[in-house]
N, C-alpha and C positions, 0 to 999 in steps of 0.2 A: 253365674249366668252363662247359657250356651252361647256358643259363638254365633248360632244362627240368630238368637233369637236379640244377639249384641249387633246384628250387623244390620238387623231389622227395625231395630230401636234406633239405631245411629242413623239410618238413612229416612224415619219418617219423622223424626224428633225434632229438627228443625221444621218441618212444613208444618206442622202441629201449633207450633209457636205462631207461623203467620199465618195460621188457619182462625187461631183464638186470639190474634190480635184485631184480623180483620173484622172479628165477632162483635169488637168493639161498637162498631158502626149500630149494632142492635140497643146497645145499652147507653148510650149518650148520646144525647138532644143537640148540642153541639159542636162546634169543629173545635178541635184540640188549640188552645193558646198558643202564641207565637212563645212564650217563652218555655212552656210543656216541652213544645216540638224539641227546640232546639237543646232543650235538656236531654231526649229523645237521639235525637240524631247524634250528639255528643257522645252519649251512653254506648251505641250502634258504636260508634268509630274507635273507643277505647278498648270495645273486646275485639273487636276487627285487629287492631296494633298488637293486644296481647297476644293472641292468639295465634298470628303471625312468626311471634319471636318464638314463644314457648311449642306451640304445636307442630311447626311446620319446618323454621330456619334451623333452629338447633339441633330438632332431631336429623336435619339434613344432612347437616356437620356431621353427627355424631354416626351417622349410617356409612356416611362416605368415610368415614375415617376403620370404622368395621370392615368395611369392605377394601382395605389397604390402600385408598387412593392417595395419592404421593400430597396432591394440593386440597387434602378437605374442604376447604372454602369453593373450588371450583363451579361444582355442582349447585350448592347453594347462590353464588354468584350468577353465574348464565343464567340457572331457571329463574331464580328474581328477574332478571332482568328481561329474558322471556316474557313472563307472566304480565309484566308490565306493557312491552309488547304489543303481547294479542289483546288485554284489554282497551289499548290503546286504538289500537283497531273495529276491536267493536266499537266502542265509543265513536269512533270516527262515522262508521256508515249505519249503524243502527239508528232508523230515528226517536228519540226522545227529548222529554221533557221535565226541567228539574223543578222542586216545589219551590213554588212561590216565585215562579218564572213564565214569561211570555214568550221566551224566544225558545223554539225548536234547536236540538241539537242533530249533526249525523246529515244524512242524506236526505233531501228534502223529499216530502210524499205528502199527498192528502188524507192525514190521519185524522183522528178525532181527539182532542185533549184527552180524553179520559183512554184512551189506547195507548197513548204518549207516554201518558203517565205511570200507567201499568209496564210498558215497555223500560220505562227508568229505574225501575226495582225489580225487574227481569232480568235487566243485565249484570246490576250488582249481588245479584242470588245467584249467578250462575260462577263466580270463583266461590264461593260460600260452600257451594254443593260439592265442589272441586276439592275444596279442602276437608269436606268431611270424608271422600271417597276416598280421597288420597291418605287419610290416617286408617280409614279401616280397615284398607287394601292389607296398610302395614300390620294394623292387628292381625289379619287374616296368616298371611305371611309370615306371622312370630317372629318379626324385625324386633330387634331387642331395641327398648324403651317405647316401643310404640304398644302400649298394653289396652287390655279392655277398658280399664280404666281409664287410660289417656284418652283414648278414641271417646267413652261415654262424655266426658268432662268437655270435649272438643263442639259435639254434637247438644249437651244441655248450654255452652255459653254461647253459638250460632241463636238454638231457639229461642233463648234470653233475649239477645239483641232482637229475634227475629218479630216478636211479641208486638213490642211498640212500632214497628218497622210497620206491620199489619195494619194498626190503627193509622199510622200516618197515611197510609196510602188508601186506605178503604173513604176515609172520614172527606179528605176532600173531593173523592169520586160523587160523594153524596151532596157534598155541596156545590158540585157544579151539575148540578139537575138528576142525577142517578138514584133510582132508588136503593134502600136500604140494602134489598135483595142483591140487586146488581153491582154496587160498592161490595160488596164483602165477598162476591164470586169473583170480580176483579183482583180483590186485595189478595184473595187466597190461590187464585190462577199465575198470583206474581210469585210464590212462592214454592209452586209444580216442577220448577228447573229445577230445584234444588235434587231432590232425589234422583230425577235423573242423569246431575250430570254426577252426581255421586255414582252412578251407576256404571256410565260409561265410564270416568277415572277407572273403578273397582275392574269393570275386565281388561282397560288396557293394560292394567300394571300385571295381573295374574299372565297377561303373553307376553311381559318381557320386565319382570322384578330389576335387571340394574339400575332403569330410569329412575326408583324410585325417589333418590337425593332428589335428582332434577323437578319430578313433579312436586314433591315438597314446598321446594323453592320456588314453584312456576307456581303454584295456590297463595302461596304466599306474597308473591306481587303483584297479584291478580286484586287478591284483597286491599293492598294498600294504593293501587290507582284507583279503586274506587271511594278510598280513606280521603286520599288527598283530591282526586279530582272531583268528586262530589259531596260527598258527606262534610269534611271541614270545612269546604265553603259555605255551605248551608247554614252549618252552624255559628259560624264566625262573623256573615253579614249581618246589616245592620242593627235594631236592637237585642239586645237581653245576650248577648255575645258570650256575658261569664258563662250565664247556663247553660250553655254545649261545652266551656270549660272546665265545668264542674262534670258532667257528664263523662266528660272523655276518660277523668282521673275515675270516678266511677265503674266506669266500662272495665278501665284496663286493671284495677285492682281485684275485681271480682273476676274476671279472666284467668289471673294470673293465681287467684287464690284455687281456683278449679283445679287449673293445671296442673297446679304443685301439690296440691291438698289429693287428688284424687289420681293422678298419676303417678 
């Protein structure tokens, strides 16, 4: 596979996932089980974790450590905690809205639910797209262990989670009075960041390759405030609780089998 046509693949391949998940919204009559979802969201959060470790943290270590830094761990430290951060920050003034919730979050504004809610799977696609840009930067780069393969394996287990991610957010667009059409332009409009912010990652790192540990590790805590401040609680309130349990083990074992298997 050409690089070009590797860096093409990696940056439409997730939005493809929540382009055909949000498609869902054509082929089922109704909204997805409470305990579906939360198998759903579960599944989301345990490739989010792998993926984290295997794609992002390690290779962070392992670049900082090629590049002679005296404390490896540094780089990966700060940018996690970075990452956490600026999500934290979005979260704070971006308004949205979590499923199966009444209360707005962020800065108050007169949205509409259905914008809200588009906006709450905008924000967590946008470390998503972060961390595929930031791995294919490295493939670009010939950063040793970040290979085509790594990057493909990064970019199919994003679209994986991204799949269900699509449905969950198209389906109840539709049931709170959206047509068919307009749930699935929504659900696939929540997933448009991705590629671009894979984009911007992709040229900031080409004008200045040392950052790259750092951005690694800034994708990588980017994904996990949005593991634990959203997605596990979702899945962990009230009933059917195992089945985001089960999920999560799910997630992270086929994540992890990607990454290994095909990196």
């Amino acid at each position: 596979m050409s690089m070009d046509v590797a860096l093409g693949l990696g940056l439409l391949v997730p939005f493809i996932g929540t382009t055909l998940g949000s498609a869902m919204v054509f082929l089922l009559k109704d909204e997805i089980s409470l305990r579906l979802q939360k198998l759903l969201i579960g599944f989301a959060s345990g490739i989010m974790i792998a993926a984290s470790v295997w794609s992002l943290l390690i290779p962070s270590i392992e670049m900082a450590e090629g590049q002679g830094t005296q404390a490896a761990w540094f780089p990966a430290a700060t940018g996690f905690l970075a990452g956490m951060a600026f999500l934290l920050v979005l979260d704070s003034f971006i308004p949205h809205l979590h499923l199966n919730s009444n209360e707005p979050e962020g800065v108050r504004a007169k949205l509409k639910k259905t914008t809200m809610l588009v906006f709450t799977v905008t924000l967590h696609n946008i470390p998503e797209g972060m961390a595929v840009g930031v791995v294919l930067a490295g493939m670009i780069e010939s950063v040793p262990n970040i290979t085509v393969a790594s990057a493909m394996a990064l970019s199919l287990g994003i679209a994986i989670q991204n799949f269900p991610e699509g449905a969950i957010i198209s389906m109840p667009l539709k049931g709170i009075g959206q047509s068919r059409t307009k749930a699935f332009i929504g659900g696939t409009l929540s997933g448009i960041v991705e590629p671009i912010a894979g984009i911007i990652t992709i040229l900031l790192i080409q004008i200045t390759l040392p950052v790259l540990p750092y951005l690694l590790a800034f994708a990588a805590g980017a994904m996990i405030y949005v593991v634990v401040e959203e997605l596990i609680p979702d899945a962990q309130s009230g009933k059917h609780s195992n089945a985001g349990t089960i999920g999560v083990a799910l997630g992270f074992v086929l994540m992890m089998v990607l990454d290994v298997a095909l990196g």
